[in-house]
C-alpha positions as CSV (number, residue, x, y, z in Angstrom):
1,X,-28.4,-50.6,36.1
2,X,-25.9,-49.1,33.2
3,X,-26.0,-45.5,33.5
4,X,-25.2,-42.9,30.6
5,X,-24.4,-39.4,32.5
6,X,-23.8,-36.6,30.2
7,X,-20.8,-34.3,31.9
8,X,-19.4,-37.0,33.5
9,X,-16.1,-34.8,34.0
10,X,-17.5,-32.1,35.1
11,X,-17.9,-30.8,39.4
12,X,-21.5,-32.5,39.4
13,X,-21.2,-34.9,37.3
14,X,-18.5,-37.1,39.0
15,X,-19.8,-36.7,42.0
16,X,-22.6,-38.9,40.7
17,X,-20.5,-41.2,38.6
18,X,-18.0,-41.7,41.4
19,X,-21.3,-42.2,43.5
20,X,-23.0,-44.4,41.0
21,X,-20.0,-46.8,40.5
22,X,-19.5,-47.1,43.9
23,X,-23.0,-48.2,44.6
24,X,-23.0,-51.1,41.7
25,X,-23.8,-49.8,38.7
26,X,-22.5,-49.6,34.9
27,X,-21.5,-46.0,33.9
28,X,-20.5,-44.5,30.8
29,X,-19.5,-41.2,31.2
30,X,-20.2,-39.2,28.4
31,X,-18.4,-35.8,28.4
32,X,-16.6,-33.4,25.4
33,X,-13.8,-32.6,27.9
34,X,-14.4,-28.7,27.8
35,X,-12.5,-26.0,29.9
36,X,-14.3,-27.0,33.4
37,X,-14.2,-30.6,32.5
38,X,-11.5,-32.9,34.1
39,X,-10.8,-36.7,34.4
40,X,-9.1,-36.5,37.2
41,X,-12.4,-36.0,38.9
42,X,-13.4,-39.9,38.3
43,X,-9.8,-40.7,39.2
44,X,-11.1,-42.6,41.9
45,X,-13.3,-44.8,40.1
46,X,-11.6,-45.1,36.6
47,X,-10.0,-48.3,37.3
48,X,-13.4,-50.1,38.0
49,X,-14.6,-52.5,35.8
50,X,-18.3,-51.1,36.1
51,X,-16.8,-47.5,34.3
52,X,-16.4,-46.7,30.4
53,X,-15.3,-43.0,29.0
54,X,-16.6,-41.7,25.9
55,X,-15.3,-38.4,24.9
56,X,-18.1,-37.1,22.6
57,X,-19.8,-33.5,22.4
58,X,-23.0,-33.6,23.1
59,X,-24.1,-31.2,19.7
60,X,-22.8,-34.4,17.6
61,X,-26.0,-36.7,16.9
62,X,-24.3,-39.0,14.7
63,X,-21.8,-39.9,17.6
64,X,-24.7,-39.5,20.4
65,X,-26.3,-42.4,18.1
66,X,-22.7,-44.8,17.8
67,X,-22.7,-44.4,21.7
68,X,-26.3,-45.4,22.8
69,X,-25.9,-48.5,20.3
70,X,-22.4,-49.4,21.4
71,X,-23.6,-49.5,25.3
72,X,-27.0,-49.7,25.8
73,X,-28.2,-47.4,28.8
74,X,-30.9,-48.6,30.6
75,X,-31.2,-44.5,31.9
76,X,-29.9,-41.2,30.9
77,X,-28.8,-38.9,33.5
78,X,-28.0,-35.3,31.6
79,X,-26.0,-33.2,33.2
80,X,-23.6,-31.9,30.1
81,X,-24.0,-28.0,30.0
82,X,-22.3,-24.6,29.9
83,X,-23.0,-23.7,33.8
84,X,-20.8,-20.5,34.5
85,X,-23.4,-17.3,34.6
86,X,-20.3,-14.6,34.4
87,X,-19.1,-16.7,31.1
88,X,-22.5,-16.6,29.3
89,X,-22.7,-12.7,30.1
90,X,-19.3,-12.5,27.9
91,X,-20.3,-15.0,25.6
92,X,-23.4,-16.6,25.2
93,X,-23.5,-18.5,22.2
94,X,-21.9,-21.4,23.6
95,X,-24.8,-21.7,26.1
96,X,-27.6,-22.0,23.5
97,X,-25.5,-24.3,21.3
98,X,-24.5,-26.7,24.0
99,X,-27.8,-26.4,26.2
100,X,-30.2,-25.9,24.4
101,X,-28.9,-27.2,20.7
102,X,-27.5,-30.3,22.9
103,X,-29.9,-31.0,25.2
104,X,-32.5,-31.3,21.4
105,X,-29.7,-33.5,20.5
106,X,-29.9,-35.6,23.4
107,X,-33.3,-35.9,23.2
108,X,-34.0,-37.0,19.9
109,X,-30.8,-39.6,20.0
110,X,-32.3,-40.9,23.5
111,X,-35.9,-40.9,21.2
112,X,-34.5,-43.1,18.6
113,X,-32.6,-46.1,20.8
114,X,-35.6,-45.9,23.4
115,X,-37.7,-46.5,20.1
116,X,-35.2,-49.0,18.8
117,X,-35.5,-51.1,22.0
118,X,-39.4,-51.7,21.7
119,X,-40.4,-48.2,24.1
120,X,-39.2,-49.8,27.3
121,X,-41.4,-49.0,30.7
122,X,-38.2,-48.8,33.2
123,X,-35.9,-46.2,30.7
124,X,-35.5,-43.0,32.2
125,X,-34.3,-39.9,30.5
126,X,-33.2,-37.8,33.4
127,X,-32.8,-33.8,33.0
128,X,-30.8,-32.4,35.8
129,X,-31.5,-28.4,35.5
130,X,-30.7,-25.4,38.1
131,X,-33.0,-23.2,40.5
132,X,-32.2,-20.2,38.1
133,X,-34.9,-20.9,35.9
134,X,-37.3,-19.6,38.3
135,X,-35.5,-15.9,38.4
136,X,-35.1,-14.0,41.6
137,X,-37.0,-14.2,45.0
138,X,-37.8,-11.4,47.6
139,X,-37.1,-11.8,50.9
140,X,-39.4,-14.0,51.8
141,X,-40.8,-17.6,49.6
142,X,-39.7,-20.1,48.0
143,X,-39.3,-21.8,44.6
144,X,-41.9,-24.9,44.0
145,X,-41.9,-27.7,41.6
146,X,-44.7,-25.1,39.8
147,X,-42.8,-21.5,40.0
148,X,-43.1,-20.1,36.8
149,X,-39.9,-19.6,35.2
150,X,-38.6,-16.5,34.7
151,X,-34.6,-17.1,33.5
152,X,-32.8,-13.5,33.8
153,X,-29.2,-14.6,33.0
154,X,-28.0,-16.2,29.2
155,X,-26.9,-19.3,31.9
156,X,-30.7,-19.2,33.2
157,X,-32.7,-18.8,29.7
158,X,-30.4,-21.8,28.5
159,X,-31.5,-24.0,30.8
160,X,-35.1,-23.2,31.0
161,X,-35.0,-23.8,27.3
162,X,-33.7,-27.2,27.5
163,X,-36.3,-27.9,30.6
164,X,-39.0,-26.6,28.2
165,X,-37.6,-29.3,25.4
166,X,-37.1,-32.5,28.2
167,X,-40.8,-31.6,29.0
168,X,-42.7,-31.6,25.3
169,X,-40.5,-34.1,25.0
170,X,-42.4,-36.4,27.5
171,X,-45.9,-35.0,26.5
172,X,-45.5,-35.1,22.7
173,X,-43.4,-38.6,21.8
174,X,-44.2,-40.1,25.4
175,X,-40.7,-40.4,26.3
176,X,-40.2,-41.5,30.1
177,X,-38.5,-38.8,31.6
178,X,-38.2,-37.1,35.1
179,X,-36.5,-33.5,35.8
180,X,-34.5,-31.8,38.9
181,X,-33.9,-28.1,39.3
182,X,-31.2,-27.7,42.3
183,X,-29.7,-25.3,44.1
184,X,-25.8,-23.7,44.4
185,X,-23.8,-26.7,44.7
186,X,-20.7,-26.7,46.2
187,X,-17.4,-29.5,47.4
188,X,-14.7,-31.2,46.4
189,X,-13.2,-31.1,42.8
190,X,-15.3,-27.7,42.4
191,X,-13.7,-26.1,39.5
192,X,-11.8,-22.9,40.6
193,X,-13.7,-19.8,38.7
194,X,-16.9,-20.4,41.2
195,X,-17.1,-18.5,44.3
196,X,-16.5,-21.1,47.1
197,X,-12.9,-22.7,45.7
198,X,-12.2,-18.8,44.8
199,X,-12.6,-17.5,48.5
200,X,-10.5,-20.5,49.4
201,X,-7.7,-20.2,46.9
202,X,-7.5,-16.9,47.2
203,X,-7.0,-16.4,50.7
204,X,-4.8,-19.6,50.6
205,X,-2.5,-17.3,47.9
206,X,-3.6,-14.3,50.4
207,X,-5.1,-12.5,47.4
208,X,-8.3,-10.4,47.6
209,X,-11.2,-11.9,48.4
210,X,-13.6,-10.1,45.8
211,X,-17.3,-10.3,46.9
212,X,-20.0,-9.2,44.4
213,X,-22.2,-6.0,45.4
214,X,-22.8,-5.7,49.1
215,X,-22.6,-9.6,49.6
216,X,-26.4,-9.8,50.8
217,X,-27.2,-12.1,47.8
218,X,-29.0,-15.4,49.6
219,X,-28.8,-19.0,47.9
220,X,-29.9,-22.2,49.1
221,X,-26.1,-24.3,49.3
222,X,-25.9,-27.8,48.9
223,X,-23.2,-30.0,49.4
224,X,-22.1,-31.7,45.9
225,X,-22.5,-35.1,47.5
226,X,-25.6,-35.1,48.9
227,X,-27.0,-34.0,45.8
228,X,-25.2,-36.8,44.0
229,X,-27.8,-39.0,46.2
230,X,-30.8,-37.5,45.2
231,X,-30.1,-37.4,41.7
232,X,-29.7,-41.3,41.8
233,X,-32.7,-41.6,43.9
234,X,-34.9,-40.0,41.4
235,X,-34.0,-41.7,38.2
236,X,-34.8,-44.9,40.3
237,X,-37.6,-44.0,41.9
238,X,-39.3,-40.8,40.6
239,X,-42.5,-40.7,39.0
240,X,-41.9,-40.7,35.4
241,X,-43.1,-37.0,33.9
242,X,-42.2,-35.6,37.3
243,X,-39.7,-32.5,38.0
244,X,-38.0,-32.4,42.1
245,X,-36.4,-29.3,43.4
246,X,-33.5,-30.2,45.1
247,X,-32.3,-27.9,48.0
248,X,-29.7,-27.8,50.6
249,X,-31.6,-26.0,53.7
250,X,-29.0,-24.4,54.4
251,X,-29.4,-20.6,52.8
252,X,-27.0,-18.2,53.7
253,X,-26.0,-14.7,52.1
254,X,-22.5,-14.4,49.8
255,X,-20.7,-12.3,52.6
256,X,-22.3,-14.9,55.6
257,X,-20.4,-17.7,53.5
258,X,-17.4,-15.8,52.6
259,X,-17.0,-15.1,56.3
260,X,-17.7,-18.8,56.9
261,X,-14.9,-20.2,54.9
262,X,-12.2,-17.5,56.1
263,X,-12.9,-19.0,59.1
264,X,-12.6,-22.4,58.4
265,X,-9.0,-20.8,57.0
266,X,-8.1,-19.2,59.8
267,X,-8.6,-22.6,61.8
268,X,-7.2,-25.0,59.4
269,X,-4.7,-22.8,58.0
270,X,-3.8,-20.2,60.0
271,X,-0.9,-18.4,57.8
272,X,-2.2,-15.4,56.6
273,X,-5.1,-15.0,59.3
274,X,-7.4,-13.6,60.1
275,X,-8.6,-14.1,55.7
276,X,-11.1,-12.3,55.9
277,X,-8.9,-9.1,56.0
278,X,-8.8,-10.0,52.4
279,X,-12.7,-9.2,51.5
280,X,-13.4,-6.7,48.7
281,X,-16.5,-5.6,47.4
282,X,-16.5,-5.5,43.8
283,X,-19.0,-3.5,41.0
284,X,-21.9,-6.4,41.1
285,X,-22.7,-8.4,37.4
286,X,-25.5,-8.0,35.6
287,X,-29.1,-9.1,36.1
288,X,-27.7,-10.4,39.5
289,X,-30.3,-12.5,41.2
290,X,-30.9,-11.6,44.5
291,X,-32.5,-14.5,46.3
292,X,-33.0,-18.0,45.6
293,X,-34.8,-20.7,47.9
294,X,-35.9,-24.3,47.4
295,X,-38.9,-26.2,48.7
296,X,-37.8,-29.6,48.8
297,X,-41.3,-31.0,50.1
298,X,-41.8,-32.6,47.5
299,X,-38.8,-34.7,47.3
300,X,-38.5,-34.6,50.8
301,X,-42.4,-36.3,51.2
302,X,-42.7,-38.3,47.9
303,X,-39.0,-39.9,48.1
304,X,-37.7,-39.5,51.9
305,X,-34.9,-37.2,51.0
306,X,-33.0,-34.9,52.8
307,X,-29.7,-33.4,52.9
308,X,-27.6,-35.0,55.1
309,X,-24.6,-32.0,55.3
310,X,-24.8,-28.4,57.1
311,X,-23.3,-26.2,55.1
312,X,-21.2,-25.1,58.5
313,X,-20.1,-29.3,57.9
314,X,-19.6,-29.0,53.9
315,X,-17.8,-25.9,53.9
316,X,-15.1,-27.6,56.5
317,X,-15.4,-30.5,54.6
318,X,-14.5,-28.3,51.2
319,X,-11.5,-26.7,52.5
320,X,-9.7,-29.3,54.1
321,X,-10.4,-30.8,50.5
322,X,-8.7,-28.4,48.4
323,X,-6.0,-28.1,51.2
324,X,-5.3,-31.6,50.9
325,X,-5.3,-31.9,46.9
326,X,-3.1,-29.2,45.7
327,X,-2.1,-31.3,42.6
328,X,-5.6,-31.7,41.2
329,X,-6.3,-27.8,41.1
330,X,-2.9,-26.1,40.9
331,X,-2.9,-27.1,37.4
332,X,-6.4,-25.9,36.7
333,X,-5.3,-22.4,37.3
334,X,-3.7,-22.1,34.1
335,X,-6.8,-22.6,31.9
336,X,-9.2,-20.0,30.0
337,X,-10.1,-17.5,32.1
338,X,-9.6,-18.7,35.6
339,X,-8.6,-16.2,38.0
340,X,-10.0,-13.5,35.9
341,X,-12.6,-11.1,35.9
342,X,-15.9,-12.0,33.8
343,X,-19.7,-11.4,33.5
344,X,-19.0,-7.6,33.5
345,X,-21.2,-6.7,30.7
């Protein structure tokens, strides 16, 4: 199978192209190389015969259109997008251009070559989207494949857009599609403005630990790998039309994981212990969710998924990764707005 991922440089997406290539198949990686973006994240695969590298942005058609004729995908797997909530508080123009404007983009280019190839039963145009669509749980419940969405971040209200667009999409030109909407993801080659490679870095530099509000914020985590899996299970086998939550079941408050990883510091690298001396609460952001929960039934019954990591096993995992591979994120450090502040409002 010759895969086209959107985002191919990016934390998620080269989890499933290093996944993808390793499994057998043909992947172009697709990607405009962006802040977050980094090639050093299919490093490991790069050499392989089965991978190609286009740097393209996904809001220019007429180079969406040289790439689908130059390599032929047999599916799409879209994962190109603006992802950082704090970053679309401060500035979210870049959110509706890339995820919405480019996710249209991707569609009608995908559209055209699907077209062009006689409408093809076995293409697959698959949208890989976020839990945040759905807004904010109480305490109790969970998200469903038919939650109604209720975005309440510039991050969230992107993505839902594009969602809505994969979907008429399907209904209106027939194109075979199938969607995901997953939960926090975390692991190696995370890019270090997100909270799990912040706690660790920061107590690694014994720095303060900031935690948002009173830390009793609950997501659902799953491991970056595991989720790599399901996103190549589906765009084999889901039903075409079809969305899958993906979750980890494994959720846990901020402060509960925060704790977590200082402890995995305090084992691994015990200078500086105990870390989580080095917790502060900080003024929370904006429109903070509270909760968020999958159901992953339906993946789970129709497909014979399940996450395979604890997050007690993937937060180990993590830190002994980024304590291992100093050279891949020292330099990361340097770029826009890592290390700082944002999402205040």
């Amino acid at each position: 199978m010759k895969i086209l991922v959107t985002g191919g440089a990016g934390f998620i997406g080269s989890a499933v192209v290093r996944l993808a290539v390793r499994r057998g198949h043909q992947v172009v990686n697709l990607d405009a190389l962006t802040y977050a973006a980094n090639l050093d994240n299919v490093a490991p695969v790069s050499d392989s015969e089965l991978y190609r590298f286009e740097q393209a942005d996904i809001r220019d058609r007429p180079t969406l259109d040289r790439i689908f004729a130059r390599h032929r995908p047999d599916v799409v797997m879209h994962l190109a997008a603006e992802s950082h909530v704090d970053r679309s508080i401060d500035g979210p123009a870049a959110f509706i251009e890339t995820n919405v404007m480019g996710s249209f983009n991707m569609l009608e280019a995908a559209r055209a070559y699907w077209t062009d190839q006689g409408r093809p039963q076995d293409f697959r145009f698959h949208h890989i989207s976020t839990d945040e669509v759905f807004g904010s749980l109480g305490k109790t419940g969970q998200f469903t494949e038919t939650t109604p969405y209720d975005p309440r971040s510039p991050y969230s209200a992107s993505k839902a857009g594009s969602d809505h667009l994969v979907r008429a999409w399907h209904e209106t030109y027939g194109l075979p599609v199938v969607l995901t909407n997953c939960s926090n993801n975390y692991g190696p080659y995370h890019f270090p403005e997100k909270l799990v490679p912040v706690v660790i870095l920061n107590a690694l530099a014994g720095r303060q630990i900031p935690v948002y509000g009173d830390g009793g914020n609950v997501r659902d985590w799953l491991y970056v790998e595991d989720h790599a899996d399901a996103l190549l299970l589906v765009v084999e086998k889901g039903r075409v039309g079809r969305s899958y939550n993906i979750g980890g079941e494994n959720e846990a408050t901020n402060i509960d994981l925060v704790r977590t990883i200082c402890a995995h510091m305090d084992d691994l690298h015990p200078q500086g212990a105990p870390h989580d001396r080095l917790i502060a609460f900080v003024p929370d952001r904006p429109g903070h969710d509270r909760r968020y929960a999958i159901d992953p039934a339906r993946i789970r019954d129709e497909l014979g998924w399940r996450p395979s990591v604890t997050v007690e096993q993937g937060l180990r995992r993590t830190v002994e990764w980024y304590l291992d591979n100093r050279d891949w994120w020292q330099p990361l450090l340097a770029r826009d707005g890592v290390g700082k502040r944002l999402g205040t409002g």
